[in-house]
Structure formats: C-alpha cells, structure tokens
C-alpha positions as CSV (number, residue, x, y, z in Angstrom):
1,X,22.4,45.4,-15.4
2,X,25.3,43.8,-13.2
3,X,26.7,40.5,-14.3
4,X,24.5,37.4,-12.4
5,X,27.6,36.2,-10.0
6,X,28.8,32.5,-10.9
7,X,28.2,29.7,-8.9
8,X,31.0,28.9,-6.9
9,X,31.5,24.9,-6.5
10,X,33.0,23.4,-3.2
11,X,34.7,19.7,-4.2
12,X,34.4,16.7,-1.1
13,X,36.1,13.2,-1.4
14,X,38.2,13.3,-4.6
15,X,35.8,15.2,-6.0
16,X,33.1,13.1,-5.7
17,X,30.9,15.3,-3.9
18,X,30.0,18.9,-5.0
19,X,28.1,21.6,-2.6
20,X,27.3,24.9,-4.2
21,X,24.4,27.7,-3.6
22,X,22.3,28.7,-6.5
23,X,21.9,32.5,-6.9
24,X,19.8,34.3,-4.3
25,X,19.3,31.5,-2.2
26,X,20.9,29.5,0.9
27,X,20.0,26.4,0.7
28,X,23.2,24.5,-0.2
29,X,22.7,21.7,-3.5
30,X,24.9,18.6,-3.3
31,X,26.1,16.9,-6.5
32,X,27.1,13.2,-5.8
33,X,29.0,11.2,-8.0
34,X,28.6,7.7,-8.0
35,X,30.9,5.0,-8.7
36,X,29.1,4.1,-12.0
37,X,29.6,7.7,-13.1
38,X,25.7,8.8,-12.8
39,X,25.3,11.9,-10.8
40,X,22.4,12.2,-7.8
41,X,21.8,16.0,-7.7
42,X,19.5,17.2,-4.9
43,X,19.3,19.8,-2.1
44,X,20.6,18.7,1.3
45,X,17.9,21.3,3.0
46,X,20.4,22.7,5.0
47,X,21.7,26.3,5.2
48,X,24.7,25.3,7.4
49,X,27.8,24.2,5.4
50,X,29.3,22.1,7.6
51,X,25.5,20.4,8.1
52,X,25.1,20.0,3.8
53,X,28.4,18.0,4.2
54,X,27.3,15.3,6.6
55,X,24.0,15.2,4.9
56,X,26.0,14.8,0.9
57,X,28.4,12.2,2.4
58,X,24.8,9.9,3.6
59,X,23.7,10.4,0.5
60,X,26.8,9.5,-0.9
61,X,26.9,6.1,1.0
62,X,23.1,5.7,0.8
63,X,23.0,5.6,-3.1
64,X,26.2,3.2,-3.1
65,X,24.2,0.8,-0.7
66,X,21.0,1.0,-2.7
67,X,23.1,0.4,-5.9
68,X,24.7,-2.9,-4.2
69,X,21.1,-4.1,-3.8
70,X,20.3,-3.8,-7.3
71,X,17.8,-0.4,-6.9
72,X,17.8,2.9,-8.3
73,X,19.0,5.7,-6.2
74,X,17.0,8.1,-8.2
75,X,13.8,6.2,-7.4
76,X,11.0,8.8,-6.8
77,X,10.3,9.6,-3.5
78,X,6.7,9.2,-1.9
79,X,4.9,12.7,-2.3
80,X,5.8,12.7,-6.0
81,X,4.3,8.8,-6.4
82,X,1.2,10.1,-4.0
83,X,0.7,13.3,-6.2
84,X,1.2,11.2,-9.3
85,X,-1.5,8.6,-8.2
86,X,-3.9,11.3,-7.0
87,X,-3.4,12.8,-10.9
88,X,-4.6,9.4,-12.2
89,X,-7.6,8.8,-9.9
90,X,-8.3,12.1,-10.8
91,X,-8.5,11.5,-14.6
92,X,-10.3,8.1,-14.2
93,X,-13.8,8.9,-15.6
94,X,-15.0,6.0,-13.1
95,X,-14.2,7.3,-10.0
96,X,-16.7,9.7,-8.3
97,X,-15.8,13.6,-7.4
98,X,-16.6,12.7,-3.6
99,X,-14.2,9.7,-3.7
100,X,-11.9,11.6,-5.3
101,X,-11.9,14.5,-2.7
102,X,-11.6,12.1,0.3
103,X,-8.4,10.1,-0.6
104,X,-7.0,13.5,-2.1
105,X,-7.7,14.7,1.6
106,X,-6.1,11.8,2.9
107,X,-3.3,12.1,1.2
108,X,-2.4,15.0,1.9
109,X,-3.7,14.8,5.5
110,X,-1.8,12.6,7.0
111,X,0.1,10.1,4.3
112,X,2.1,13.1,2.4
113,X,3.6,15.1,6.1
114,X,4.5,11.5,7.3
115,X,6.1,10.0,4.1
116,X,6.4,12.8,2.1
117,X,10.4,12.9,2.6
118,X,11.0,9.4,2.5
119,X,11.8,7.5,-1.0
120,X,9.5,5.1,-2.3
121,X,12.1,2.2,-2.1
122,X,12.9,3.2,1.8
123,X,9.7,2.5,3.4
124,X,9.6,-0.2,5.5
125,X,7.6,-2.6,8.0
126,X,9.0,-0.5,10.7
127,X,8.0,2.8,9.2
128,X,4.9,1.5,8.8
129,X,4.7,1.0,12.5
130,X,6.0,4.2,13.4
131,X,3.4,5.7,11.3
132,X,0.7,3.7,13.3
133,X,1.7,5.8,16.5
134,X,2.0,9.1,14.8
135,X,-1.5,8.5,13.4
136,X,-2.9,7.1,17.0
137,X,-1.6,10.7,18.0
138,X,-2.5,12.6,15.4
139,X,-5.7,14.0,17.1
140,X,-4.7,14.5,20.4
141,X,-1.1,15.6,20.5
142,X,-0.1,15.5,16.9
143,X,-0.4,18.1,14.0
144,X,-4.3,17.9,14.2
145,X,-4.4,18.6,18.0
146,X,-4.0,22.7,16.7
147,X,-6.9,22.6,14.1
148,X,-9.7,24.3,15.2
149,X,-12.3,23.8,11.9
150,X,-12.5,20.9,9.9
151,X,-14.7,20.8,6.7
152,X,-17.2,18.5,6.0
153,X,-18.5,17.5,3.2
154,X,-22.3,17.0,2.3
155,X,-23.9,14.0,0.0
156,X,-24.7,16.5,-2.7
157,X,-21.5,17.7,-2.2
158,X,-21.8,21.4,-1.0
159,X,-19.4,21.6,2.2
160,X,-19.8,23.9,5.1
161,X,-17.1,24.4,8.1
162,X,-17.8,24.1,11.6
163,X,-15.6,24.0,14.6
164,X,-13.6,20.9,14.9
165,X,-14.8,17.9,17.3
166,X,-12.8,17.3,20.3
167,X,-13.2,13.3,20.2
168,X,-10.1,11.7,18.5
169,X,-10.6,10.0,15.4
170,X,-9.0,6.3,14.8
171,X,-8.0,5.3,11.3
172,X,-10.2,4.2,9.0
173,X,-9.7,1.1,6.2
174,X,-9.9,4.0,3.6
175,X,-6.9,5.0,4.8
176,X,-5.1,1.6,4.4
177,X,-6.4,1.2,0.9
178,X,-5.0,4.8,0.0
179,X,-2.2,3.6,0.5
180,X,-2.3,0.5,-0.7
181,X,-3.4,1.7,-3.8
182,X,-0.4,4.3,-4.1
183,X,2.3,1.5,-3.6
184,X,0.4,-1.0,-6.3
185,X,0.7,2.4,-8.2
186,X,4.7,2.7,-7.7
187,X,5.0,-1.3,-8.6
188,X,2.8,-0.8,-11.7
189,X,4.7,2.0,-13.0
190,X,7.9,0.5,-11.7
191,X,9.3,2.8,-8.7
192,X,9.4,-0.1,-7.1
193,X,10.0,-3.6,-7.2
194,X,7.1,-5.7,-6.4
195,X,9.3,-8.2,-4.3
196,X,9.4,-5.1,-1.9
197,X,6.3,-3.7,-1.5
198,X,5.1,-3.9,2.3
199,X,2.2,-5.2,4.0
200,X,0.1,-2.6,4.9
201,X,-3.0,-2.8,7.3
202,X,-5.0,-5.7,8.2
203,X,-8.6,-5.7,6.9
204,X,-10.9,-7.2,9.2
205,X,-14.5,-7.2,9.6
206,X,-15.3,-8.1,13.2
207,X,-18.5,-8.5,15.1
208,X,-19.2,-7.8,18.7
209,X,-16.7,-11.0,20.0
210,X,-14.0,-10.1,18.1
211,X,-14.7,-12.8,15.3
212,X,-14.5,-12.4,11.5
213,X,-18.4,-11.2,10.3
214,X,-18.1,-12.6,6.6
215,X,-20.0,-10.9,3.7
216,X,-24.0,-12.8,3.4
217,X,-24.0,-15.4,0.6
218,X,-26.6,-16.6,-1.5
219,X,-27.2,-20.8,-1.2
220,X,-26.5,-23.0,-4.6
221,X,-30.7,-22.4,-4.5
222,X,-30.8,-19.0,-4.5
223,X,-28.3,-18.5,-7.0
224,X,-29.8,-20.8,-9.4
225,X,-33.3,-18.1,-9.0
226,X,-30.8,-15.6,-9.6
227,X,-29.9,-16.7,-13.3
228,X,-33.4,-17.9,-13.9
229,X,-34.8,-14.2,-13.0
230,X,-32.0,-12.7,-15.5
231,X,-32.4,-15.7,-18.4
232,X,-36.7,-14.4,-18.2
233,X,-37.1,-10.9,-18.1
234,X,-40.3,-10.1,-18.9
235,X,-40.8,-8.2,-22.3
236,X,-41.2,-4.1,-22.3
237,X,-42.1,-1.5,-24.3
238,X,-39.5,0.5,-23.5
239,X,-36.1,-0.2,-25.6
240,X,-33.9,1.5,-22.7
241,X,-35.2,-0.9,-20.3
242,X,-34.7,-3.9,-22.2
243,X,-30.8,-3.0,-22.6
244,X,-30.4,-2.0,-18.8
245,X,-32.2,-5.9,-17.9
246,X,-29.9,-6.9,-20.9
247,X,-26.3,-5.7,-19.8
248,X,-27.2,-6.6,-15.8
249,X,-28.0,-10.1,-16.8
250,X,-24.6,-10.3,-18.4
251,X,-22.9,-8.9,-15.3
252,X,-24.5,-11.2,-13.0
253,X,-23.5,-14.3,-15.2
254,X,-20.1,-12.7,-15.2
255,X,-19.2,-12.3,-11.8
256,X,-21.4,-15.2,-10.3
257,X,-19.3,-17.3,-13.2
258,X,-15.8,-16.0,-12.3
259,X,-16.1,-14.5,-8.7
260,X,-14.8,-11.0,-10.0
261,X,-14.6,-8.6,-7.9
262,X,-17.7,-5.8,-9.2
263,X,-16.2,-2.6,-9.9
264,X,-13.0,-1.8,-10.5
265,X,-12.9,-5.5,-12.4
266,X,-15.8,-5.8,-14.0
267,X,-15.7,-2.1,-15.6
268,X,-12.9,-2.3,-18.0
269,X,-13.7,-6.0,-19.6
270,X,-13.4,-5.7,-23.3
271,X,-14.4,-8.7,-25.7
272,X,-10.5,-8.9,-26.3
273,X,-10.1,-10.3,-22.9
274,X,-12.0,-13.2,-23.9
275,X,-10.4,-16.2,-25.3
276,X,-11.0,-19.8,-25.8
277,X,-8.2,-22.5,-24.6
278,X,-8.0,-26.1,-25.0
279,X,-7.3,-28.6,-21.5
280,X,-7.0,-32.1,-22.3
281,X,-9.4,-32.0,-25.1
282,X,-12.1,-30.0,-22.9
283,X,-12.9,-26.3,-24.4
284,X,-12.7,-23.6,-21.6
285,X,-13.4,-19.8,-21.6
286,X,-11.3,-17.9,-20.1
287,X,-11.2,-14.1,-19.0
288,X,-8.2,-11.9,-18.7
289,X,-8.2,-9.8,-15.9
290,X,-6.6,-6.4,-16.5
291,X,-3.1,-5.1,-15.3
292,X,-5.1,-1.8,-13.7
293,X,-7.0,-3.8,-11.5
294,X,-6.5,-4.3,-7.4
295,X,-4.4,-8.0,-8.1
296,X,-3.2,-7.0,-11.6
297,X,-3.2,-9.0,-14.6
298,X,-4.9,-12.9,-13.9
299,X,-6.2,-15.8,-16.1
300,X,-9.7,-15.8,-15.2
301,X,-11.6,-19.3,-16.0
302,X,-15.0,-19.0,-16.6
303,X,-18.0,-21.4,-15.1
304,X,-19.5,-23.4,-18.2
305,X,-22.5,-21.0,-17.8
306,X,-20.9,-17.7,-18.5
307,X,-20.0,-18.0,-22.1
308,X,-22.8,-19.6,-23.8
309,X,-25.1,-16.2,-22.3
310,X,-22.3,-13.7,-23.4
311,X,-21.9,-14.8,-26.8
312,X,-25.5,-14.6,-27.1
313,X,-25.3,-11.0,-25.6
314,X,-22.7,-10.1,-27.8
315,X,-25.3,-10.9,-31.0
316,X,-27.9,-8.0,-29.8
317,X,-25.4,-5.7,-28.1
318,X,-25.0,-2.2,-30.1
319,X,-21.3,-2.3,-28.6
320,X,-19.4,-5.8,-29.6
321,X,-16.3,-4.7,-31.6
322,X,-13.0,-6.3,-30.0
323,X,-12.4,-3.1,-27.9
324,X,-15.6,-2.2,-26.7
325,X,-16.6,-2.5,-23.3
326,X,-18.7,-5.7,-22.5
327,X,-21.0,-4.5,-19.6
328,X,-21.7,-1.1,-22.1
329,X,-24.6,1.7,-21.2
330,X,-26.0,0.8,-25.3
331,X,-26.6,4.8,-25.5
332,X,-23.1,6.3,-24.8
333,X,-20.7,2.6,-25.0
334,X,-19.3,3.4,-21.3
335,X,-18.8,0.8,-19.1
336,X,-21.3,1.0,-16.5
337,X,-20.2,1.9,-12.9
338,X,-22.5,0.4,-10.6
339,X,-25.5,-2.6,-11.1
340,X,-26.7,-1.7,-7.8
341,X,-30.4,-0.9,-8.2
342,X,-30.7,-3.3,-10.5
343,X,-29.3,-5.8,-8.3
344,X,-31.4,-4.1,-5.7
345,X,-34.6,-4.3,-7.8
346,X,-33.9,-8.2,-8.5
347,X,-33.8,-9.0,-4.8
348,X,-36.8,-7.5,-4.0
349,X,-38.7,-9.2,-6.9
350,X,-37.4,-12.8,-5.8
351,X,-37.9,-11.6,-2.2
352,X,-34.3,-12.3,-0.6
353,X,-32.7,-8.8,0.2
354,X,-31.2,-10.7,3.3
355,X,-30.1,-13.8,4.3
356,X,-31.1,-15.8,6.8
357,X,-29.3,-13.7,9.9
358,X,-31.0,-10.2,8.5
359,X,-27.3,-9.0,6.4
360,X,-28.4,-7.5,3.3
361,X,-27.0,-8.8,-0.1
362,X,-25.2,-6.5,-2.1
363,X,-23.3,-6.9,-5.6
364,X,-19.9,-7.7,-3.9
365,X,-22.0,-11.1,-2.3
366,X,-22.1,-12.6,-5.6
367,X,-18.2,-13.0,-5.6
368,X,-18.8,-14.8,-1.8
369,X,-21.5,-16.7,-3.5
370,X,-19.0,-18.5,-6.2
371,X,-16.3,-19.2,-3.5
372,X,-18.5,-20.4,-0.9
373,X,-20.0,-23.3,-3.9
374,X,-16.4,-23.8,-5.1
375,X,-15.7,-24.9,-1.9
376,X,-18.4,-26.9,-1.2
377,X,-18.0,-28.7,-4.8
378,X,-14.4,-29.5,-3.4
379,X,-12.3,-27.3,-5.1
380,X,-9.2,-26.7,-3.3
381,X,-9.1,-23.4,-1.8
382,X,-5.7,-23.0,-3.5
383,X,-7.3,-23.1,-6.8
384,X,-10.5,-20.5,-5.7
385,X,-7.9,-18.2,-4.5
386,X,-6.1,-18.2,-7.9
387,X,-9.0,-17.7,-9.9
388,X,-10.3,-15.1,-7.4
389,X,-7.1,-13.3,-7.5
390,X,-6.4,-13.5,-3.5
391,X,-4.5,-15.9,-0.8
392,X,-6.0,-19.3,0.6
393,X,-6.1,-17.5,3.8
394,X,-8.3,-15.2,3.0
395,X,-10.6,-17.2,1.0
396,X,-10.3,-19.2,5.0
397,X,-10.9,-16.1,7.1
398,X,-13.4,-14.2,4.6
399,X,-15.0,-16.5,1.8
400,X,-15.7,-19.3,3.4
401,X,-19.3,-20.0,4.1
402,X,-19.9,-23.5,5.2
403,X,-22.0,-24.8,8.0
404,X,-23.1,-28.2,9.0
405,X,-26.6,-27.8,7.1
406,X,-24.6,-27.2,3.9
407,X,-22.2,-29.5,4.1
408,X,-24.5,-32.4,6.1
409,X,-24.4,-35.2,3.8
410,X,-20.6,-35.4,4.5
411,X,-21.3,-36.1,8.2
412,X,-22.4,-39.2,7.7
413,X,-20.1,-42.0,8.0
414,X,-20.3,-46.2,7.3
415,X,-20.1,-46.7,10.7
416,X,-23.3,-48.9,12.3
417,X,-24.3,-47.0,15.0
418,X,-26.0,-49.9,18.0
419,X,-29.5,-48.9,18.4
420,X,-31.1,-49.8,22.3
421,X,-34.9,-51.5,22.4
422,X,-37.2,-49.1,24.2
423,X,-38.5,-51.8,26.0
424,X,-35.2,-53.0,27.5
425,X,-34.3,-49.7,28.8
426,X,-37.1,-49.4,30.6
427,X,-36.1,-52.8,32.2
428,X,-32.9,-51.5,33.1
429,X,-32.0,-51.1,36.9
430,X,-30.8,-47.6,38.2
431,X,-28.8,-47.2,41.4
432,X,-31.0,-45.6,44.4
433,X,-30.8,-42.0,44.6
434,X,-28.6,-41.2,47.8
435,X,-30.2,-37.7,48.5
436,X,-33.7,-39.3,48.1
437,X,-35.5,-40.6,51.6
438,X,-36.7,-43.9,51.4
C-alpha cells in the first residue's frame, strides 16, 4: 500500500499564516496565528492559491479586529447556532411535531442559505436589511422562483405535494420569531453577547387604517366573575375532573396575578420559584421567572390574591415537592401545555367569549387583563413593564386598554361650570336671518 503523501505547508507573513491541502482534496485550509498565540484554523473555500491567500490574510485582520473589541474569533457561526437551536426545540417535550417541522422548514428555507456563512457575532442591522430584500424576492426572482412543488402539510399531519403557487408569499411574524428565538438562543448559551444582539422585525397587529388592533381584555368586572367561577366549581363524581378544574383555577390566578405570559412561562413554574420577601415591613410573594423563557430570568411580584389560592392548592395537589411542576397533569406530573378548553369552557359558562367589539378572548387576554387594571390603578407603566417582562412602549402601543368609560371619573374636574336658565334663553334676541324673506 503506497505511503499517504505528507501534507506540504505554505508559510505567509512571518509565519503567521499557513495554507496547506489535505490529502485528496483541493480546497486549500488556512491556519492563522494570532497575536495572542491561539490558532483560527478553517477552510478559505477556495481552490485557487493565490485566492486562499487574500481570503487567510481577511481572516487574519478580521480575527485581530474582533479581538480589539473584546469578542471571540472562534464564535460559532450562524448555521451551526440555527442547527443547534433546531436540536433543542426538537428535544423540548412541549413543543408540538407540527411546530417543530415549520420553523425547522424555515430555517433551513430561507434563514440558513442567507446567514448560514456569516458568524453569529457579524450580523448586523444592515444585514438584517439586506435580508429583508432577498426575502421580498425570494419568490419571484430569488431561489424559490425555480421550485416547481412545495409540500403542504395537513392538520393531522399527513402531507401531500402539489405544484407550487405562482402568487409570491410575504414574510410571516413566524419567521421573525425564528429568528429571534435562535439569537436569544446564542446570548443564552453565550455566542454572543447580549449587548449585541439586533433588533429584529417589528410585530404589529394592525387593523384596516393601519392602527394598532390590541388583544380583547376582560373589565375589573369581568375578571372578578372570572376568580369567582374558578374559587366555586361545582362538585363531581369524577376525580379527573376535579384536578383538571383544580390545576386551571391555579393557572388563571397565576397569570391574571402576575400577567405571565401562558405558555412558554407558565409551563416550567416549579414551587422553588416561589419565595416570600419582606418590603418595608409588608410580606410579598414573589415568582421567579425562568432563564429559558422569551425575557429570561425576572422577579415576578405576585397580586395579594395569587398566593393565599396556591398554597391552598399546594395542600391537595399529588405533585407539591420543591421541583415539581405547579400547573401538573395529577396523573403523569407534566406540566400542562395548553388551558385552552378549559378556558374556553369557562367563557361560555359566564357567557363572555367576546368583548364588547365581537374579538374572542383567549388565554393570552388574561395577561392584557392585569396590565390594562395596573394601569388604570395608576401604576406607572414603567413598573407593569418590569413585572411583565417587556418595554413601556409596548405596554403603550399593545397593553393599554383605556377608554373614557373606564377611566370617566378622572374627567371630572373642580371647575364650576355656569349653568344658563331655560327661560332666559328663550328671551334671548337672535340676529335676522339674511337669506330669509321678510
């Protein structure tokens, strides 16, 4: 068996730069030395000598600049952090196959061929904006303008193919939270430094004007029926029942308490995240949110309401050990996923599925619910926002629901307003009426 030949090195720049080939292929490797010592080893993708120099001498400059602004040059680039999210949603028992399948499609759609090759660290405002017109195009002159199928997925989740549509298709807010969710991902695991994580997207909710359509939200009335209804179930027979009615009144106390988001927040509560502190002699309860979550970690405090009904829940749940989950299915210990036919179920009972303009409630409405009261209490929105884990703007553009019925009483003012007799202004003379004939 001949000897495998030995790799023959080619030294740039004092040595600081190495190209070589590895057996039995052309692509040349680059080995750069940095002025720390640490080597950057990578391919330059180029078959053309003189091409792999100019590319190792970028490099070269690239790392050094990246190294003056405190970052790693070895920072992983985008496709690696997008494959490495993709393997973690994938793993997460919560999420659904379908959900699953569409941001993996996503992904690899359109996020991985645009920022595949750039590092996680690189991309910028401007990138972002670039990718904003290769996705406009993507349809009609881009890489999608030569697919001819497309698959589609069915709610029971059989597919089928059929021949693609000729209409272009804008972008969708799934695709913003993709990749929102992949850079949170990079900060949490620390590819990158929060500090530089970009602004991606803009979600909006807009009606037919162009104005912001806010989520429905129940009244200070309404959400008082709504903790009655859950504090008086009616007694059954049936033991699974009575746990269902018993874990959905705790979620609704929760989130209505804390203005949580439901779902990804309320799922992995433990009764560790619970604590008890001390302000100015007044006991609070407090919630910590978990690092996992959309905001990351956040100190939670808890409406005077939401404790008294856990603790109580704590006392009859089969699941109340330090690390299991609060809002627990009492057969298997899981958290539970979704209250939404409960919540469902509710509403129809008290008869309010929809406010007063015909928007149906949904879980995510109890979260408006607690803001919009905060507000109308007069609690800054600077303090809502924190507990709520968002800006004061958005709790301005979305959360906000007053009107001048709910907020009436602050109309009126000390001022004594002149009242007129009836009487005299019917005594009062009017100037003739030019256009009228005498």
């Amino acid at each position: 068996m001949p000897r495998e030949k030995k790799t023959e090195y080619f030294y740039l720049d004092d040595r600081a730069i190495a190209l070589y080939q590895r057996p039995n292929s052309s692509m040349w490797q680059a080995r750069i030395v940095r002025e720390d010592g640490n080597a950057i080893v990578r391919s330059t993708g180029e078959r053309n000598f003189d091409k792999a120099v100019e590319w190792a001498r970028r490099e070269k400059m690239r790392a050094e600049v990246l190294t003056e602004q405190g970052l790693d040059p070895h920072t992983k680039s985008f496709k690696s952090v997008a494959e490495l999210w993709l393997a973690a949603i994938g793993r997460d028992p919560t999420n659904k196959p379908r959900k699953i399948s569409d941001y993996t499609k996503i992904v690899k759609r359109y996020h991985i061929p645009y920022f595949g090759k750039h590092k996680i660290t690189q991309i910028t405002q401007k990138t972002l904006a670039d990718y904003e017109i290769w996705r406009a195009a993507f349809w009609q002159t881009g890489p999608g303008a030569e697919q001819r199928e497309e698959t589609i997925r069915r709610a029971d989740g059989s597919t089928y193919t059929r021949e693609k549509k000729v209409a272009s298709r804008g972008k969708g807010d799934a695709e913003d939270t993709v990749l929102r969710q992949i850079f949170k991902f990079a900060v949490n695991h620390d590819f990158l430094d929060g500090s530089r994580m970009p602004n991606i997207g803009q979600k909006t909710t807009r009606g037919d004007k162009g104005a912001v359509k806010r989520r429905p939200s129940f009244t200070k009335e309404q959400a008082k029926a709504i903790l009655d209804y859950c504090n008086s179930f009616p007694d059954t027979q049936s033991e699974k029942l009575t746990n269902e009615r018993l874990v959905f009144g705790a979620f609704i106390h929760l989130v209505l308490g804390t203005g949580l988001r439901p779902g990804k927040e309320h799922q992995p509560i433990k009764w560790k995240h619970f604590s008890l502190k001390i302000v100015d002699d007044v006991p609070h309860a407090y919630l910590t949110i978990v690092k996992e979550t959309k905001t990351g970690t956040r100190l939670v405090r808890c409406d005077s309401f939401v404790w008294p009904m856990l603790s109580g829940f704590r006392y009859v749940s089969k699941f109340n050990g330090e690390d299991d989950f609060v809002l627990a299915n009492q057969e298997t210990g899981e958290a539970v996923v979704s209250f939404k036919r409960q919540f469902n179920t509710m509403l129809k009972a008290l008869k309010m599925e929809t406010d007063v303009q015909g928007d149906h409630f949904t879980p995510y409405c109890l979260r408006h619910t607690y803001a919009t009261l905060k507000l109308n209490e007069g609690v800054s929105d600077r303090l809502v926002a924190i507990n709520m884990g968002t800006s004061p703007d958005m709790i301005h553009r979305y959360y906000g629901h007053d009107t001048s019925v709910s907020r009436a009483n602050e109309f009126n003012t000390d001022i004594d307003w002149l009242t007129l007799d009836a009487e005299k202004l019917k005594k009062v003379k009017r100037p003739p009426n030019p256009k009228k004939k005498p």
